[in-house]
Every structure is written in C-alpha cells, then in structure tokens.
C-alpha positions as CSV (number, residue, x, y, z in Angstrom):
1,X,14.4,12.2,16.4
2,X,13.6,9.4,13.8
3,X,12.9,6.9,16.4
4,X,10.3,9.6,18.1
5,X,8.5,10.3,14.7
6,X,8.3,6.7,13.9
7,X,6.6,6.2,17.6
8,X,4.3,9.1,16.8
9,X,3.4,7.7,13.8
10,X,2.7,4.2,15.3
11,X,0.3,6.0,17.7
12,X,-1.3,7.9,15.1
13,X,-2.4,5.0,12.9
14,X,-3.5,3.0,16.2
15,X,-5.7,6.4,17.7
16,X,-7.0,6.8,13.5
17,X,-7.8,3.0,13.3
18,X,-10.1,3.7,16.9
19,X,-7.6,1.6,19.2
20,X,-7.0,2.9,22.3
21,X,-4.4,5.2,23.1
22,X,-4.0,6.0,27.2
23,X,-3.2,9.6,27.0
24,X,-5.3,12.4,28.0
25,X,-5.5,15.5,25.9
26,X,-4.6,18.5,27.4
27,X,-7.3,21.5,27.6
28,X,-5.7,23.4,24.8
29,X,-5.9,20.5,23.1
30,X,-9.4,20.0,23.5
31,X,-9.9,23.8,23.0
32,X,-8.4,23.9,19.7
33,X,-9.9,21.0,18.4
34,X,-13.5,21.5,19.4
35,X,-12.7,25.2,17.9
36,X,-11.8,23.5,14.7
37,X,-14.3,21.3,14.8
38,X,-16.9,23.8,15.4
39,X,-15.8,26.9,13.8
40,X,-17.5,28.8,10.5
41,X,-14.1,30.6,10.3
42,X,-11.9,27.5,9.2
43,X,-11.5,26.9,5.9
44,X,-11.4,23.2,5.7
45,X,-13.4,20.7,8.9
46,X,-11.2,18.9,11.4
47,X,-12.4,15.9,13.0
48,X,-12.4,16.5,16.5
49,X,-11.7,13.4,17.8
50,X,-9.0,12.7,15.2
51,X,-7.3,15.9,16.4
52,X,-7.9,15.5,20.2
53,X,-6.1,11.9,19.5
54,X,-3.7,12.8,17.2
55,X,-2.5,15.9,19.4
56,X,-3.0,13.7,22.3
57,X,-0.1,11.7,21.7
58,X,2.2,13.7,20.8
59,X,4.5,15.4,23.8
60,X,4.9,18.4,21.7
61,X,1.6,18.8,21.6
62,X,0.9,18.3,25.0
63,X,3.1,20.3,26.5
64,X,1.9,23.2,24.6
65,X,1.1,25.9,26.5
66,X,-0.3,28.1,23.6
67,X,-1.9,27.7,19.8
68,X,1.4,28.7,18.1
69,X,3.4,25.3,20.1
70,X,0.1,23.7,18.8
71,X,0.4,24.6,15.3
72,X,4.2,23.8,15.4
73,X,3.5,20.5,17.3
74,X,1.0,19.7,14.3
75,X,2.9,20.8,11.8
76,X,5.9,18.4,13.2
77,X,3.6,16.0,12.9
78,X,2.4,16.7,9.5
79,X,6.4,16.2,8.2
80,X,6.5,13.0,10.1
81,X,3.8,12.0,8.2
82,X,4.2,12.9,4.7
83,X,8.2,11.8,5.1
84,X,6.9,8.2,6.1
85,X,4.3,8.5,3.2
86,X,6.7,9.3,1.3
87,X,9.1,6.6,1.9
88,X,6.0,3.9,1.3
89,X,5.4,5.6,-1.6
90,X,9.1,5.4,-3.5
91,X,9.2,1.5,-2.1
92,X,5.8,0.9,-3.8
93,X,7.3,2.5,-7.1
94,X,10.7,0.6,-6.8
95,X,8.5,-2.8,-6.2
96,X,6.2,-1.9,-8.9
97,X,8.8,-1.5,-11.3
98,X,10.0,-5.0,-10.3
99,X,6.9,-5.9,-10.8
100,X,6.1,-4.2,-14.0
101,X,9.7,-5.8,-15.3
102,X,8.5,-9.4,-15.0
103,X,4.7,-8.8,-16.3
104,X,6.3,-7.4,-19.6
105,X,8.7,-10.6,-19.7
106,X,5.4,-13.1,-19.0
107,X,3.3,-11.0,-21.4
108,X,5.6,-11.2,-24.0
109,X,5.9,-15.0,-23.3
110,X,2.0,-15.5,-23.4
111,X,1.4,-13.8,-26.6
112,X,3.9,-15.6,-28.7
113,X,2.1,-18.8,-26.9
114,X,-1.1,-17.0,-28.4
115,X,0.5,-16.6,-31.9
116,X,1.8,-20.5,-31.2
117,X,-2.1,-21.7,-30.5
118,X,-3.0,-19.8,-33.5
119,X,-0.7,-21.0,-35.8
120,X,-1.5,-24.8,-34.6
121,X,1.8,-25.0,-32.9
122,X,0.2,-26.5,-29.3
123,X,3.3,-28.2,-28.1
124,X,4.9,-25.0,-28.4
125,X,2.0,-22.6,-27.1
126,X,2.0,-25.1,-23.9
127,X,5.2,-24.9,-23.2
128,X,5.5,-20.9,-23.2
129,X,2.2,-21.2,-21.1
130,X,3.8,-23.6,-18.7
131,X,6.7,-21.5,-17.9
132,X,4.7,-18.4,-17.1
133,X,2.6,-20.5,-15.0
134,X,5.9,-22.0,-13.1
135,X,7.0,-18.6,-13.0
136,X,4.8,-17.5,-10.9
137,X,5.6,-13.7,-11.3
138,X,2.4,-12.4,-9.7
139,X,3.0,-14.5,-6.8
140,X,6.5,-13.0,-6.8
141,X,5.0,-9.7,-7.5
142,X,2.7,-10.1,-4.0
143,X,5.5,-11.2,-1.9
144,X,8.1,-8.3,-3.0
145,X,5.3,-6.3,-2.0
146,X,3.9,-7.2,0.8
147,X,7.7,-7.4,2.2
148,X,8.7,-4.2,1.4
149,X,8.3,-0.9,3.3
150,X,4.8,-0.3,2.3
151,X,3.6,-3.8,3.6
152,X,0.7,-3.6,1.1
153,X,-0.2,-4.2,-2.3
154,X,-1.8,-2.4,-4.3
155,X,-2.2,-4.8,-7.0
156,X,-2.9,-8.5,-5.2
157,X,-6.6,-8.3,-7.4
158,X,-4.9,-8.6,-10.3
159,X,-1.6,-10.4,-8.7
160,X,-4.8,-13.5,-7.9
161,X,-6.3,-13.1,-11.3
162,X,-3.2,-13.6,-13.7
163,X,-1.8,-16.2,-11.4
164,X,-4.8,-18.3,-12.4
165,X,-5.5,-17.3,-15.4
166,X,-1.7,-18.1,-16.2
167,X,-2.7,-22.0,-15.1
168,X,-5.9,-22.0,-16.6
169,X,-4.4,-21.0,-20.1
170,X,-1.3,-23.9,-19.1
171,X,-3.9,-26.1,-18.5
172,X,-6.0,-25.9,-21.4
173,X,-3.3,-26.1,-23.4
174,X,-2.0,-29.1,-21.9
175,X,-5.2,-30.6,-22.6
176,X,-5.1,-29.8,-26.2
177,X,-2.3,-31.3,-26.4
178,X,-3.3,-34.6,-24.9
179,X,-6.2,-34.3,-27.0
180,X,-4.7,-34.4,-30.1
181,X,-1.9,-36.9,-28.9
C-alpha cells in the first residue's frame, strides 16, 4: 500500500509540475472534473486539468465506475498526500531544531566576540569570530536539510547570508588585529 501511495505521489508532483504523464483519463473522470471546473454549485474551483491529471493516474480512480469510487479514489489520494506532507513537515521541524541548536551556540559565540571588540579585547573577539566562521553551522544547517526527507530548505537565504557574514566579521577582525600588531 505504502509503495503504491508513494508512486501516486511521484505521479502527482510530475502531472502538477506539467510533465507528462501517459495515462488517459477515463470519461467520468473528465466528467467530474469539467463539472467541477465549471460548476456555480461547488463551493470551492478545481482546476480541471489538475484533476483530470491527478485522477488520471491513479487506478482507483480510473477504474471508477461512479462519483462515489471517485470521491473515495480522491479522498485516498488526499491521505496520501497530507501523510507525505506530513512526514516532510516533522523532518523539517526535527532539522530545524538542529539547526536552531547550533545558531544559538554561534550567536552566543559572536556576541561575546561583540562585547570582546567593544571592550578592545581584538585577539579575543577574532578568535570567537574565527571559530564561528570554521564552524560553519549554516553550511551544516543547508546540508542536514537538504539531506533529509524534505530535500529542501527553507532557510538557505539566510543559511548564505550568515555564512558570510560570519567571515566577513572573522575577517575584519583579523585585520584589526594585524593592524594594530
């Protein structure tokens, strides 16, 4: 059952993404869809071509005979979906919170180098600088998300901006060091 869901899923992102899918839909199918498409009565507007696709793929679906297989078919379908969404989801937390874990420990490093370059001590700002910057916890960050279930981050903006900003601030402190060596 798992391995059929995560084969309807695969075919669902390739027909939503516009790739092409060689299955012909049905004439309930295309019914039902165009009726949703087209209808005053439904609440909320289908896509017709997402549905005829979507439906299309699906052998439940096809082999429908009437709209209450339909519905089930698309309701199947809908589970499928929102259990694989909700599986990317509670990997994106778990990696987030990995995440989150080493931006405290590098933002705690990078203000006390703060406090260090305010109270003159530069040798010891540009070490605490350097070691964030050899860390490399956004980097870390990217790749713990990009690996895991969700194969996306949601973050890699800001992953980019504090992995160099981290080495700008290394840098300059580096040079302010040399500077006044």
């Amino acid at each position: 059952m798992a391995t059929q869901q995560i084969a309807l899923l695969l075919l669902l992102l390739a027909a939503a993404h516009g790739l092409s899918v060689a299955v012909s839909p049905t004439p309930i199918i295309n019914t039902t869809c165009a009726a949703l498409a087209h209808s005053p009565n439904v609440t909320v507007h289908v896509d017709y071509e997402f549905c005829v696709r979507a439906l299309s793929v699906d052998p439940a679906s096809s082999s429908a005979t009437d709209a209450r297989g339909l519905a089930a078919a698309a309701a199947s379908l809908t589970v499928a979906n929102l259990t694989s969404t909700e599986h990317i989801i509670a990997d994106l937390v778990h990696n987030l919170g990995r995440c989150l874990t080493d931006y405290r420990e590098i933002n705690g490093m990078v203000r006390h180098a703060l406090d260090d370059i305010r109270g003159g001590r530069g040798a010891d700002a540009s070490e605490k600088l350097l070691q964030v910057a050899k860390a490399n916890a956004p980097a870390w960050c990217d790749l713990i998300l990009i690996e895991g279930d969700a194969k996306r981050n949601p973050i890699d903006q800001e992953n980019h901006n504090a992995d160099f900003l981290s080495v700008i601030a290394s840098g300059i402190a580096e040079l302010m060091l040399h500077s006044h060596g």
